[in-house]
Structure formats: C-alpha cells, structure tokens
C-alpha positions in Angstrom: 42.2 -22.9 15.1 39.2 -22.8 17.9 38.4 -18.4 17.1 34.7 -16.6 17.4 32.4 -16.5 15.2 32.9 -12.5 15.3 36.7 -13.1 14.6 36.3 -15.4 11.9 38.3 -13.7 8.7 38.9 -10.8 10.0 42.5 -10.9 9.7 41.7 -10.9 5.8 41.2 -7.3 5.9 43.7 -6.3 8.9 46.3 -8.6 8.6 48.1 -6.2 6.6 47.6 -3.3 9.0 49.5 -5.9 11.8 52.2 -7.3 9.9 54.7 -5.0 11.4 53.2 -7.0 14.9 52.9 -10.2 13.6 54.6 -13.1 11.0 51.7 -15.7 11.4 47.9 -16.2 11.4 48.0 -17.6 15.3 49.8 -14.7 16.4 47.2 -12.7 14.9 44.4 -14.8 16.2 45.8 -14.6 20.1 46.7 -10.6 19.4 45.2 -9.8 23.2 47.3 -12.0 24.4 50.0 -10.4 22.4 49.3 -7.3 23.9 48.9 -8.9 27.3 51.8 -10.1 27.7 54.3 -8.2 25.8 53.4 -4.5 25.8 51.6 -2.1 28.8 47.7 -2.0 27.9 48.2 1.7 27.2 50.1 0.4 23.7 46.4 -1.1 22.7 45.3 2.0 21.9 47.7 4.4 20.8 46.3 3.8 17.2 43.0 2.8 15.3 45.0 -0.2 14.2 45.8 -1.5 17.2 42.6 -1.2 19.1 40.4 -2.9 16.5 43.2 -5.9 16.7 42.8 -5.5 20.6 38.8 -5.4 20.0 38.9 -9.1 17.9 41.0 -10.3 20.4 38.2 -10.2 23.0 35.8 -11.4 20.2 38.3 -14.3 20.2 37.4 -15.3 23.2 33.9 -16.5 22.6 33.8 -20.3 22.2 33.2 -22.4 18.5 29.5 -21.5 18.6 29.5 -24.9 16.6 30.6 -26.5 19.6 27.7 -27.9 21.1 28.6 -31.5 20.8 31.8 -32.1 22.2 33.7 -30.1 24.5 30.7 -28.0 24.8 30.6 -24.2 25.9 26.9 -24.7 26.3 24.3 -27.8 27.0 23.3 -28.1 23.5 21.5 -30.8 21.9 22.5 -33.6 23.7 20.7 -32.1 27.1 17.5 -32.2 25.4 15.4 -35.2 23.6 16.6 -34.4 20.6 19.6 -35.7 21.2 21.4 -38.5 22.7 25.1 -40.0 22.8 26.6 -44.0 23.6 29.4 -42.7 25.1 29.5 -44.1 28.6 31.3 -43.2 32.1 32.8 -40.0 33.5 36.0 -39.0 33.6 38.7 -37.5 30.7 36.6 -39.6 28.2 33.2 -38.0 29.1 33.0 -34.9 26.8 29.5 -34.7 26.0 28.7 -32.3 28.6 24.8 -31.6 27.3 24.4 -35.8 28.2 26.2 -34.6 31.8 23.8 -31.7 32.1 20.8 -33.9 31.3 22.0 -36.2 33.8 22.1 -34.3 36.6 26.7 -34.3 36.6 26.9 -30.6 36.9 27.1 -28.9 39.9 28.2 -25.3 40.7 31.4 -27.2 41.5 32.0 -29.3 38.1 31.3 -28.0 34.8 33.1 -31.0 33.2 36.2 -32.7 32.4 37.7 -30.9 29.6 38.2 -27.5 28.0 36.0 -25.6 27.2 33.6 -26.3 29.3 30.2 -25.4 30.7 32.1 -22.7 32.9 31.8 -19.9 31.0 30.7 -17.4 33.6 34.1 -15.8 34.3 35.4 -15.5 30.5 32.2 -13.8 29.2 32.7 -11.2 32.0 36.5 -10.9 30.9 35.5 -10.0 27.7 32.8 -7.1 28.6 35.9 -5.8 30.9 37.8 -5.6 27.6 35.0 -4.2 25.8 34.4 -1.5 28.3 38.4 -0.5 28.3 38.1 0.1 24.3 34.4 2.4 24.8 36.5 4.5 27.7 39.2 4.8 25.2 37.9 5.6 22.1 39.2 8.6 22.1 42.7 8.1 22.7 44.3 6.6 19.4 46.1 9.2 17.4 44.5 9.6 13.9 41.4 8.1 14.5 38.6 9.2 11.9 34.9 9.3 12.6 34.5 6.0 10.2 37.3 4.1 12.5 35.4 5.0 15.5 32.4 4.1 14.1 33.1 1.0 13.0 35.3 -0.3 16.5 32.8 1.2 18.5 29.8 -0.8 16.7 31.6 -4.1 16.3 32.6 -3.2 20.6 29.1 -2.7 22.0 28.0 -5.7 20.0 30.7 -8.1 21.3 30.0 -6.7 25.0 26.0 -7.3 24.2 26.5 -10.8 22.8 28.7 -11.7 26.3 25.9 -10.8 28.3 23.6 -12.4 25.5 25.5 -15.7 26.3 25.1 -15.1 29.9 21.2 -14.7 29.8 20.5 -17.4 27.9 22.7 -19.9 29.7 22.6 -18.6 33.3 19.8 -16.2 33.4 20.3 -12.6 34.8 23.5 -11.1 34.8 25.5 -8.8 37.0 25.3 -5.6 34.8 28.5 -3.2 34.9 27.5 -0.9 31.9 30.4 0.9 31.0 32.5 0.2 34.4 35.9 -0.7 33.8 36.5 -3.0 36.7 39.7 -2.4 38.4 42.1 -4.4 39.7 43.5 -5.4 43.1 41.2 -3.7 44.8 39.3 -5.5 48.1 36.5 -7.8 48.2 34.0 -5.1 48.9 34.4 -3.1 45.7 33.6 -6.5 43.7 30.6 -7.2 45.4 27.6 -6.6 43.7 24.3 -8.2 43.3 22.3 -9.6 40.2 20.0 -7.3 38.1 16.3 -8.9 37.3 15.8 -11.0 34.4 14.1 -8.3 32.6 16.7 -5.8 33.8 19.4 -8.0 31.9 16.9 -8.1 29.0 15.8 -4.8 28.4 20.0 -4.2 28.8 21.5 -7.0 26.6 18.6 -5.8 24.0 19.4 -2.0 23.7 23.1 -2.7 23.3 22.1 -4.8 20.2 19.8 -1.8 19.1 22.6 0.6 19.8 25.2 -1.5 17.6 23.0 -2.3 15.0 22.4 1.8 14.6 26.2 2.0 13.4 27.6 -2.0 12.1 27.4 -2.4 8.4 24.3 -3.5 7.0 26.5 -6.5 5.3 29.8 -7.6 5.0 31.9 -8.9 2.3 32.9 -12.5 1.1 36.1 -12.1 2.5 34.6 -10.4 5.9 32.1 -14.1 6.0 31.5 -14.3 10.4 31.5 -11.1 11.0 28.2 -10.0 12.6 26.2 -7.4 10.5 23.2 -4.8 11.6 21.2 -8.2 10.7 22.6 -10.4 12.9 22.4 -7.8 15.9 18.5 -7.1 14.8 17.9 -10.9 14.6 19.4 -11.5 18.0 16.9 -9.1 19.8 14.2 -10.9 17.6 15.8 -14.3 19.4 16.1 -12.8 23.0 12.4 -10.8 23.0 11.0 -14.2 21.7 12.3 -16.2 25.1 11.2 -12.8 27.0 7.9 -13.7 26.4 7.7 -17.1 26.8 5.8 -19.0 29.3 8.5 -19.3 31.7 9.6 -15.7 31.8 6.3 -13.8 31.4 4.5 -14.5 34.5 1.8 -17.0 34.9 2.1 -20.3 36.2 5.2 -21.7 34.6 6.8 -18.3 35.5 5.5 -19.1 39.0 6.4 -22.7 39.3 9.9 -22.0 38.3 10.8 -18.7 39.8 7.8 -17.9 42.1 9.7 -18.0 45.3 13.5 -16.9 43.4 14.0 -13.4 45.1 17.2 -11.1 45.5 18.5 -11.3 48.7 19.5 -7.7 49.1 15.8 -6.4 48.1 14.0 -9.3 48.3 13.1 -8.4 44.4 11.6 -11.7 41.8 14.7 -12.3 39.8 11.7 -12.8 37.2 8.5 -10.8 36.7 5.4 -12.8 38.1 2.6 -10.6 36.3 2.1 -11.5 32.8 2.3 -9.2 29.8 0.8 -9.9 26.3 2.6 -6.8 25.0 5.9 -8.7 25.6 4.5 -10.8 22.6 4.1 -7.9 20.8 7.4 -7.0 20.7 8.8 -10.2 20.2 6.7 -9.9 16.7 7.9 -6.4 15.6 11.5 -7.3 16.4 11.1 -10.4 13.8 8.8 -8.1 11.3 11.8 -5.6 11.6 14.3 -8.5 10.2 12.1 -9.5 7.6 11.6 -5.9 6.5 15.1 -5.4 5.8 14.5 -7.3 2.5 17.9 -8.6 3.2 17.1 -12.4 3.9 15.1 -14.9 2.4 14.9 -18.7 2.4 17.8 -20.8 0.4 16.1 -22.3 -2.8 17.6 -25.0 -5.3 15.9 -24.9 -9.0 13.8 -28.4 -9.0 15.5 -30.8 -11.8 14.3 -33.9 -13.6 15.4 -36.1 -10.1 13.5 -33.2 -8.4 10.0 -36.1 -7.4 6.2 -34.5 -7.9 4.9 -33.4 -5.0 2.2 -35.3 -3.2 -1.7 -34.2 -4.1 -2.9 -31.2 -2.0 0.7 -29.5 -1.5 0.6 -26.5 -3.3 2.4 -26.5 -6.8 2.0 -23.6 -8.0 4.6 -22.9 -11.0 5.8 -19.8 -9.9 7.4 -20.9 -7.0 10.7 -20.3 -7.5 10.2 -17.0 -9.4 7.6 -16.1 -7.0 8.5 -17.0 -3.9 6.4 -18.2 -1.8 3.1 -19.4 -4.1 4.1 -23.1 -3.7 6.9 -25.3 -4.4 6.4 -26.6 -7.6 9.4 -24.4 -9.0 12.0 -26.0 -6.2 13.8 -29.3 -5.5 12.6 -29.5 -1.3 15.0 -31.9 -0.3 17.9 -30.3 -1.6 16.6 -26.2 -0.6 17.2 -27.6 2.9 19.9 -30.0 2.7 22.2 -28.1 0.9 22.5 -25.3 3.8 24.1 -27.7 5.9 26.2 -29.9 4.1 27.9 -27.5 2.5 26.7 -27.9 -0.9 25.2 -23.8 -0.9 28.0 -21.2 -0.7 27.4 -20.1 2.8 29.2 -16.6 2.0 26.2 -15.9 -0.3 23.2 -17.5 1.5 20.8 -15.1 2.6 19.4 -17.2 4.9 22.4 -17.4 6.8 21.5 -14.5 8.7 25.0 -15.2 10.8 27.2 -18.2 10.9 31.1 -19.3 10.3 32.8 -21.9 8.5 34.1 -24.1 10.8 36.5 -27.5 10.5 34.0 -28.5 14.0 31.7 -29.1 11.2 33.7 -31.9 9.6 36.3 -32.9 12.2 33.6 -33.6 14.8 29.9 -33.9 13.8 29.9 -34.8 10.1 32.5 -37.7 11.9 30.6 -38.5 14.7 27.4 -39.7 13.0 29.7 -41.2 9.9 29.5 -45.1 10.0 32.6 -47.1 11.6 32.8 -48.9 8.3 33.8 -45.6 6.3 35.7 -44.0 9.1 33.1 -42.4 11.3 31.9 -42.6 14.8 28.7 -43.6 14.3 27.2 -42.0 17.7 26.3 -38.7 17.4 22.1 -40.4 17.9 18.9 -38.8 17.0 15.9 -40.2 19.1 12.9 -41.6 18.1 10.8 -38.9 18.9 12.6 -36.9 16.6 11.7 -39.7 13.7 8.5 -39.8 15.0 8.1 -35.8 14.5 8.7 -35.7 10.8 5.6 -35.4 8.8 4.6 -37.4 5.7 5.1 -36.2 2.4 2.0 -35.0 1.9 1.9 -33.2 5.2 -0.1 -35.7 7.0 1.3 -36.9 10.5 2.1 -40.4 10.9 -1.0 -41.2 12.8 -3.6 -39.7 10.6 -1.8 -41.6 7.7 -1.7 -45.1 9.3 -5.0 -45.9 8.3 -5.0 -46.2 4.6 -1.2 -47.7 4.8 1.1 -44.9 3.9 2.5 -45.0 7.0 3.7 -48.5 8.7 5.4 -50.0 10.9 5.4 -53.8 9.8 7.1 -54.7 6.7 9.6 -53.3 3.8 9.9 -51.4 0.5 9.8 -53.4 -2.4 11.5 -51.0 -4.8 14.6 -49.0 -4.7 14.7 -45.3 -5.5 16.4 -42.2 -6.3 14.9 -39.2 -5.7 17.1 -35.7 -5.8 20.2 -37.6 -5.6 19.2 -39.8 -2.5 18.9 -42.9 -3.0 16.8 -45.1 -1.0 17.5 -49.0 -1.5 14.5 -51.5 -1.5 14.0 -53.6 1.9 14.2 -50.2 3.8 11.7 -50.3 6.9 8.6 -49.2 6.3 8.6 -45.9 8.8 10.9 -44.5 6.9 9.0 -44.6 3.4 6.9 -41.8 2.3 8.8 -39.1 4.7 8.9 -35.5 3.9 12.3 -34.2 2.3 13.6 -32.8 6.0 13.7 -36.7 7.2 16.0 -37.8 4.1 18.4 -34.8 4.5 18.7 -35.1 8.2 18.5 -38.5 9.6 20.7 -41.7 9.1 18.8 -44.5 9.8 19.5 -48.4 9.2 20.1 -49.2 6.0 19.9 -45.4 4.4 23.2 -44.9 2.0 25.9 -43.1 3.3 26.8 -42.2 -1.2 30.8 -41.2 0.1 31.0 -40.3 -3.3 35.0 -38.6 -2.9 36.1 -41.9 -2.5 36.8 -44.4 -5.3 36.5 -47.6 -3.1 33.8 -47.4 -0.3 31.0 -44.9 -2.3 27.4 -45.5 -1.9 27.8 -47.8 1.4 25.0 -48.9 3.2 24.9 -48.3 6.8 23.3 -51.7 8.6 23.2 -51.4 12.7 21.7 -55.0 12.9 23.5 -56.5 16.2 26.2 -58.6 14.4 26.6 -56.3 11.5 29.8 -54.0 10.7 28.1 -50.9 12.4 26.0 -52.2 14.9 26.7 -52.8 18.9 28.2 -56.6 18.3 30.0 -55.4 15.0 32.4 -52.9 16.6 34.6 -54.1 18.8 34.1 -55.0 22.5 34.5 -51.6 24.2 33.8 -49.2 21.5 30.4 -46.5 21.9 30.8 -46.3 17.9 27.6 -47.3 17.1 24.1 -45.8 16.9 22.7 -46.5 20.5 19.1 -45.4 19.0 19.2 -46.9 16.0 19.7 -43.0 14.4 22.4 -40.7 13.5 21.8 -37.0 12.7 22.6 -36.7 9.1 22.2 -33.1 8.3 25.7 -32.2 8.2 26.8 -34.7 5.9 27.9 -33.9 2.0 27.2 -36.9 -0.6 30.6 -36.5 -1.2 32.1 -36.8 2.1 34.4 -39.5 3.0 36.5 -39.9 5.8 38.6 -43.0 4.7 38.7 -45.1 1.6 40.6 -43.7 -1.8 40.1 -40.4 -2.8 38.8 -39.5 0.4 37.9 -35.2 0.8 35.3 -33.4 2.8 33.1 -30.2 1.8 33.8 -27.1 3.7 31.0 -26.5 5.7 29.6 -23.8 7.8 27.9 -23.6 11.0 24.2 -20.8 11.0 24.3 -19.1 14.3 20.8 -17.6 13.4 19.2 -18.0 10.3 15.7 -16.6 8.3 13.4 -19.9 8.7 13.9 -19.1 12.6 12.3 -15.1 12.2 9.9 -16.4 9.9 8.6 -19.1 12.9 9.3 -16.6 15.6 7.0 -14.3 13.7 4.2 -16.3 13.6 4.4 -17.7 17.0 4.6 -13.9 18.1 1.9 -13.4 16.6 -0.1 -16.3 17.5 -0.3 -15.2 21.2 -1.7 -11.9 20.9 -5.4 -11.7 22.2 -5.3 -8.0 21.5 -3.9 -5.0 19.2 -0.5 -4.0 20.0 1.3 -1.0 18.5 5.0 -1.1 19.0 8.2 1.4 18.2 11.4 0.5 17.4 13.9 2.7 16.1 12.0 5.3 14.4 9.6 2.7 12.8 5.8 1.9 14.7 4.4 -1.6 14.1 0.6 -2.2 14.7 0.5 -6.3 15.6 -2.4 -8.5 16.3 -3.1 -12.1 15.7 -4.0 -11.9 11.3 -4.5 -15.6 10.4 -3.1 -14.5 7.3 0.1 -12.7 8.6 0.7 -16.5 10.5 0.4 -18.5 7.6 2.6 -15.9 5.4 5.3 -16.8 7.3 4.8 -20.4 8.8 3.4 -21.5 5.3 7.1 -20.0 3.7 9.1 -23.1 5.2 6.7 -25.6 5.1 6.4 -24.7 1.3 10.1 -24.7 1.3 9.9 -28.0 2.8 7.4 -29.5 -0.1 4.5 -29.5 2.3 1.1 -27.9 2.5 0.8 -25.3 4.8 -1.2 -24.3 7.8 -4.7 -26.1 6.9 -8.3 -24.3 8.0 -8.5 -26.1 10.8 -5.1 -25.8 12.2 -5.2 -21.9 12.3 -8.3 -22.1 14.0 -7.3 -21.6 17.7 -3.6 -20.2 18.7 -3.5 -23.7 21.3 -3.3 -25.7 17.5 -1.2 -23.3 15.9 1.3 -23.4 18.7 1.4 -27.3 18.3 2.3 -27.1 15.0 5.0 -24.5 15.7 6.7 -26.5 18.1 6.5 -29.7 15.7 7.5 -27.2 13.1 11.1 -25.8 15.1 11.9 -29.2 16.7 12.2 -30.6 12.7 14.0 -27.3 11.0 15.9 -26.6 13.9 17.3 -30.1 14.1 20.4 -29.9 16.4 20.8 -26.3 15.2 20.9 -25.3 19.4 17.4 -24.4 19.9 15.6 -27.3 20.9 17.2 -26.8 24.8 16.2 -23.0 24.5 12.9 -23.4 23.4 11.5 -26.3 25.4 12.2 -24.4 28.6 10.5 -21.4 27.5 7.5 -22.9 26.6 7.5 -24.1 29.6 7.6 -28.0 28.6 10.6 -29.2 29.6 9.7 -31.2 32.6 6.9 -33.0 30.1 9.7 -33.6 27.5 12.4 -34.9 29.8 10.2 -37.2 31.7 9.4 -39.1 28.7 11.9 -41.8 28.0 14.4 -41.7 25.0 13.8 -44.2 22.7 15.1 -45.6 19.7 15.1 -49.1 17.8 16.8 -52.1 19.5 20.7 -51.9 19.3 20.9 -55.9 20.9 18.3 -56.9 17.5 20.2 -59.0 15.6 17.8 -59.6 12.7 15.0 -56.9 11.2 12.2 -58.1 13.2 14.0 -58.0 16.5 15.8 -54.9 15.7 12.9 -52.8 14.7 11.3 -52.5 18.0 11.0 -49.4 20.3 13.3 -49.5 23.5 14.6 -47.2 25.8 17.9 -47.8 24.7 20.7 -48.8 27.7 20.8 -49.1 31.4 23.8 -47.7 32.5 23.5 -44.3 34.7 24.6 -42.6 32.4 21.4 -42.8 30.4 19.1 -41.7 33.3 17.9 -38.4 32.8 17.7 -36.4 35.9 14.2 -34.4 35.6 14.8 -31.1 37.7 13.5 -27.9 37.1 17.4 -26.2 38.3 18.1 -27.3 35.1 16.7 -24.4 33.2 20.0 -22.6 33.7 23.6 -23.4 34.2 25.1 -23.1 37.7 27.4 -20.3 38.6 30.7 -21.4 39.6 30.8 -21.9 43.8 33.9 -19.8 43.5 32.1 -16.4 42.2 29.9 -17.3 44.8 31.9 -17.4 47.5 34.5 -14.0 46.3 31.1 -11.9 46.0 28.5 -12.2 49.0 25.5 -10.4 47.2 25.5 -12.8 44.5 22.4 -15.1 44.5 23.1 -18.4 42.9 20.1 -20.1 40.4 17.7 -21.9 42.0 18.0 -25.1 43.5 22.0 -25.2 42.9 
C-alpha cells in the first residue's frame, strides 16, 4: 500500500469517524477518489469528518518518499556518485530512473518507463488545487469547532507547502497560485501563467511552512507515527533556506555559470538572483538554531556494552557521554547509535532523531533486497562506489591518506584475525582497506567477504558474501543474464537488520522505517550556516531574534555532536581554522551520514560541485577478478552506455513535461531542456 508519508496511520485515529463510508483500509486510503467519483465535491465538506478524509486524500497523493531507488518519484541516489546500479538497457526493465537521469535518458518528453515516475509536475499541482478547495471551504462544514479547523487547516497549508517544496527542489521555481482555486473548462488563456523567481518560490514555499508550523501539533502520537509535526515543518525551512544559500542559488559565479543568462520571457527577470547575499546564510543558521531550540530532538544513542570496542587514542572518552551528551563517546556503543536507526533495530515511533519519517515495506521489499546477496535471496545490486569507501575515515579520525604511512591503512594484503566487535563480525582474510574503518563503514557498506549474520533463519545465518568472478555472488556465479551482482564490488548495507533473511528457514524481516529529515542533518546545516558568515547577522523568526556569526565554538558544538556520535574526534585546531577546511570536512561529513538518505543529489548541486563530481569516473573493485589479487583492483566498472554519465549542467533540475509546455505559452522551460 504505496500512501504519503503525511497519510501514513492516519486512519488509526479516523477510521472510526469513516466507517459509515468505508468497510476496508484501501477504501480509506483512496477516500478522494471515493469522493471523486461517487459523490458531488460539495459532499467533501458538508462535515469536519469528511474534509479531513478529503484533506489525507490529497496527502495520499505524494509519492513513497522512500522511493528513490526504484520506480523513483525523484533522481535520488543513483543520479549522483554515490550511487550506482548493474541493471543494464532501457525499456520496461529499466526502473532506475536516477541511473537514466545521470545518463542523460530524460527529456521533457520521457520521464521513464514505469509508474511513478520522474513526472511529477502535474500531480503536485493537483494536490495544491485540492489544498486550496479545503482553505476556501473551511467554513462550510456544519459543526466545525475552532480545534477542527485548526488542526485541517494546519495539516492543509503544510501539504500545499510541501507540493510546492517538491517542486522547488526537483524543478526549481514554481508557478505560484496562492489560494486560487483553479477552475475548470475554462480556455487556454485563463491557464496561462508564467513562473515566479526562485526566490519568489522560496520566500513562498517557506512562509507556508512558518504559517503551519504556527498551528500543527508540536508532536504526535505513536499511533499518529508519519504525520508531520510543527518540527518537521520548522526543519523543512531549515532544509530549503540551507539550498537558498548555496553557491548555486546565491549569486556569484556558480549562480552565474548556471543561471546567468536564465531569464523570464515575459519580463525578462533572472529566474535566480545574480547578486550575492551573506545574510541568506544567516538565515539558513537561525532556521536550524530554531529546530535545535525546540529541545525536542536529539541524536539516537545505544548504551556501550562489553562488545562495545575502546575507542582509538585521541577520540574523546569522556565517561559522561551518554549521561552528558555530548562530552565524548565513551558512554555509547558508535556502531550500533548509528546503525540501529536504519535497520530497524531503534523503535522509530520513539526516536527523537527522526525528526519525520514512515515505516515503510519499500524498506524491506526493495532496498534491504536489493543489496542482499543472491545466495540468501537478495539482488545483490543496489552498489555503493568507491569513492564512497574511500570517504569513510579511520577509526581514529584520521583519513586514509594521512594513515597510510605508518600502515593502518593498506591496500596490499589481509587480516590475520577474525573479530567481533558490537555484534559485527569481521572474518580474518578480509582486505586490508576495509580494516581499521570507523563504525559508519561497518553499518553501511557490504563489501566482499563482510557477513551478511541472517540470523532469522536456521539454515543460511552468518553467510559470507564473496563477489570473486566465479563465486556464488559474483558476475560469473549468477547466471548468464542476471545484473544480481555487485558491479562495484559494494552494496549499501545500512538498511539491513542482523536478523534479516529473505530465504532459508525461519526466514522474517525487521519493520523498518524510512527518515525524511532527521537531527544529525540540523546539526550539520548549522555549522555549515554558520561557517559562511564573514559578518554579524541578527535574524527574526517568529517572535524570537537570533544574533549569528561564525563562533568556532558554536561550529564544533554541533559538527563535533555526530562525529562523537560516530566514535571519532572532532573538528581538530587546524581544521576549524579557515571556513574553505571546515567546509571540506562538512561535505566529507554529509556524503558519509547521509549515505543514500536523498541528499547527496541535493547537496552536490548546491555547492556548486556537481560538474567536478560527475566528471570523475565511478569506480569500484574488479567484478571480471576471479582471484583476490585480480579482484581487488580499481576499475571503472562496465562499458555498456548505460554506465556513461552524461555531465550537463541542465541536469540540476528535472524537465517539465513538453505537454505543460505546450498548453501554457508563458511557461519557460529549465535551462537547456
């Protein structure tokens, strides 16, 4: 059952009130469609009861915000070089659209071969119609009390902002309608209307959070778990002022590069601003000091144990740790803090780091599958690269270049002893690059010969994954035509429970849920806001002013809380010296913690990077290697077309479809479609 995030259990609080309507859960969950199709719209809101079910029927229309694999609403991870896929060829059996977006397959004409897809455009503006029918009715139901109106017309303007929150970030500025019901039938001329500005769509997309989060609950029960709360509305305008003032959309030469010659047609306006402003930095850091300040979120933390390993010399242990979060990370097991968001071990419900998210079956069904071995019922292809290996820092926070020299980090030879640290095990005769990682690497990355522990099942637990040619998992063990096998040598590993198993006897999965936005993300926004200021800002929101400049010690506050979460050292002297170092490590820092968590695409356009990251080739260890010493060299896995990255700078957005174009004259289309 494919719902929204914002519509996830909400029929565990109204289902009663639509019994008399419905008999099932998927009647419930298409309940626009219900009213659509079998009553006059006017019956949507004759009662409280039956616009809120009206309301989550829009909300319903949102894509799986976990679906960013397959079938994907959005690029995702797989258009980036985070990222990569072995599934070859177009067609029905091409559903990795991020790999067709990377490759230079999407057009303003083809958005790809199945459903959803990266066409989008038309549903998100579907659902602000919807939205704006409820606000221009909110009046109408009989009985309605102040709390029902408070609560349909917060959940409303929060639906409508994140519709026009997906269109921003996806296709850049929107055609704004406000609180315009758009009617029907009428001629071409009445629909045509041009774009608003980039910061137009901003400034708009952002006050409609500010103006929900003034009236949604501040949080929402178990039972209530996907709804958005005053948080999640908060941390989104944290997310969106972030990317305002970014390279790429805050003047300057990336801003100028990109968009310097992108004008409206009908004023001859920049669709984005060409003069930079620092204060847009500013804000960006008061709308993540504002989320923090809630004293709502923190960081997920498991208790360390006796498998919990000492940390490496000069990462601070402080014993408080875990009573006095965040002096060091002596009191907590790392490896397990981070892991357990993901795989479903932490009860997402009561996580305060999930700032928003769902339980999803995508989770299991699809990605905790697709990076599975053949061998225990898996895909085996859902492929890390090796840049992404080569980002992951050493467990005593050193990078893998500074600790080549005294032979903790190598890329000749094997362990010589087995291991078993936080309940990972880690067999002898592993490749040296992967010894000596910090925690992040173990919980997120299945490399050749790391144990897959499938510890549900009675017959195939604690199964080593080999992707040597000839071997079970590798290229020559699968059979002829299959893509089931790690093209890079790498599998992302993050969503995968110990106990998962997806054949074999016994075989059960851990429910796991799917963080939309969580608190390491405002902690790194925070100090990357802050880290581009040159000058004292003081900023209002709401009725609170926030006086912002770059403080060494504000950056390190909040950068230093997930490394320490992490097991590692934080920000050293010399690497808060200058805001060009400090940047570096935030980058390295959100590439590794965001791991396929939907950023990485976002982020490496804003900074302005992307045509530096996508020119360098993917590369991973040698799928044709039928023995360790051939295997473990770096290649730029495949030859096929479908591996070329196209390198374009159109591809900072998504097209908009040819047919909007054609219905609506004013309409500019993104540059270079």
């Amino acid at each position: 059952m494919k719902t929204s995030i914002i519509k996830r259990l909400a029929f565990a609080t109204l289902i009663i009130q639509l019994i008399a309507m419905t008999t099932s859960c998927k009647k419930y969950l298409n309940i626009d469609e219900y009213f659509d199709d079998e009553f006059n719209i006017d019956s949507a809101f004759t009662n409280p009861r039956n616009m809120e079910a009206y309301m989550w029927g829009a909300a319903a229309m949102f894509p799986d915000e976990s679906n960013t694999i397959r079938l994907g609403y959005t690029p995702g991870p797989m258009a980036t070089d985070e990222a990569l896929n072995g599934l070859t060829g177009g067609g029905s059996s091409n559903v990795y659209y991020g790999m067709d977006f990377a490759t230079g397959r999407i057009t303003s004409d083809f958005f790809g071969d199945s459903s959803p897809n990266l066409n989008q455009w038309a549903k998100y503006y579907k659902v602000i119609r919807k939205c704006n029918s409820i606000l221009q009715n909110l009046d109408r139901p009989a009985g309605m009390t102040n709390l029902d109106r408070l609560r349909i017309e917060g959940y409303t303007r929060f639906i409508r902002a994140y519709a026009y929150y997906n269109i921003l970030i996806d296709y850049g500025p929107a055609i704004l309608l406000g609180d315009e019901v758009i009617n029907t039938n009428e001629s071409l001329e009445y629909y045509d209307r041009p774009r608003a500005t980039y910061d137009e769509t901003m400034d708009y997309t952002c006050d409609e959070f500010e103006k929900a989060a003034m009236i949604m609950p501040a949080e929402v029960s178990l039972l209530d778990f996907g709804r958005p709360s005053k948080g999640a509305a908060l941390a989104l305008i944290a997310r969106l002022r972030l990317i305002h003032a970014s390279p790429l959309f805050n003047g300057g030469p990336v801003a100028s590069s990109y968009f310097g010659n992108w004008k409206r047609k009908t004023d001859n306006v920049n669709y984005v601003s060409q003069q930079y402003n620092e204060a847009r930095w500013a804000v960006a850091a008061a709308a993540a000091k504002r989320v923090m300040d809630l004293g709502q979120y923190r960081l997920y933390t498991a208790v360390k144990d006796d498998k919990t390993p000492a940390l490496p010399a000069g990462v601070n242990s402080d014993p408080n740790f875990y009573k006095d979060y965040p002096s060091g990370a002596a009191g907590i097991d790392p490896l397990r803090s981070y892991s357990d968001i993901f795989n479903g071990e932490a009860v997402a419900e009561i996580n305060k780091e999930i700032i928003w998210g769902r339980n999803t079956g995508y989770m299991v069904t699809t990605i905790s599958q697709g990076s599975m071995p053949p061998s225990l019922g898996g895909w085996g292809r859902f492929c890390v690269t090796q840049k992404v290996v080569d980002a992951y820092l050493m467990a005593d926070g050193r990078t893998k270049e500074e600790a080549t020299s005294n032979g903790y980090y190598s890329e000749t030879g094997y362990t010589t002893q087995a291991k078993n640290f936080s309940g990972y095990p880690l067999n002898s005769g592993v490749y040296n690059m992967y010894a000596n990682r910090e925690m992040r690497f173990y919980a997120s990355i299945g490399f050749n010969e790391a144990v897959w522990q499938a510890q549900s099942s009675t017959t195939i637990n604690n199964y080593t994954a080999k992707y040597y040619y000839q071997a079970p998992d590798g290229r020559g063990g699968v059979t002829a035509t299959s893509p089931n096998y790690p093209i890079t040598g790498y599998v992302i590993k993050k969503f995968n429970h110990p106990m998962d198993a997806f054949s074999g006897t016994g075989a059960r999965h851990i429910k796991k849920a799917y963080s939309i936005i969580r608190y390491a993300e405002i902690l790194l926004s925070y100090a990357e806001a802050l880290n581009n200021l040159t000058g004292s800002h003081t900023v209002k929101l709401g009725d609170k002013e926030y006086t912002l400049s770059r403080n060494q010690e504000e950056i390190k506050g909040a950068f230093n809380l997930v490394r320490y979460r992490a097991g590692l050292p934080g920000l050293s002297a010399t690497q808060i010296s200058t805001a060009a170092l400090v940047q570096k490590q935030i980058e390295r820092e959100r590439m590794v913690e965001l791991l396929w968590e939907n950023r990485r695409y976002y982020d490496v356009r804003r900074w302005g990077i992307y045509e530096e990251t996508e020119r360098e080739p993917i590369r991973g260890m040698n799928p044709d290697g039928a023995t360790k010493d051939a295997y473990y060299q770096r290649v730029i896995p495949g030859t096929s077309s479908f591996m070329t990255r196209v390198v374009d700078k159109k591809a900072v957005f998504v097209p908009i479809p040819r047919s909007e174009m054609r219905r609506l004259p004013s309409l500019d289309q993104n540059p270079g479609y």
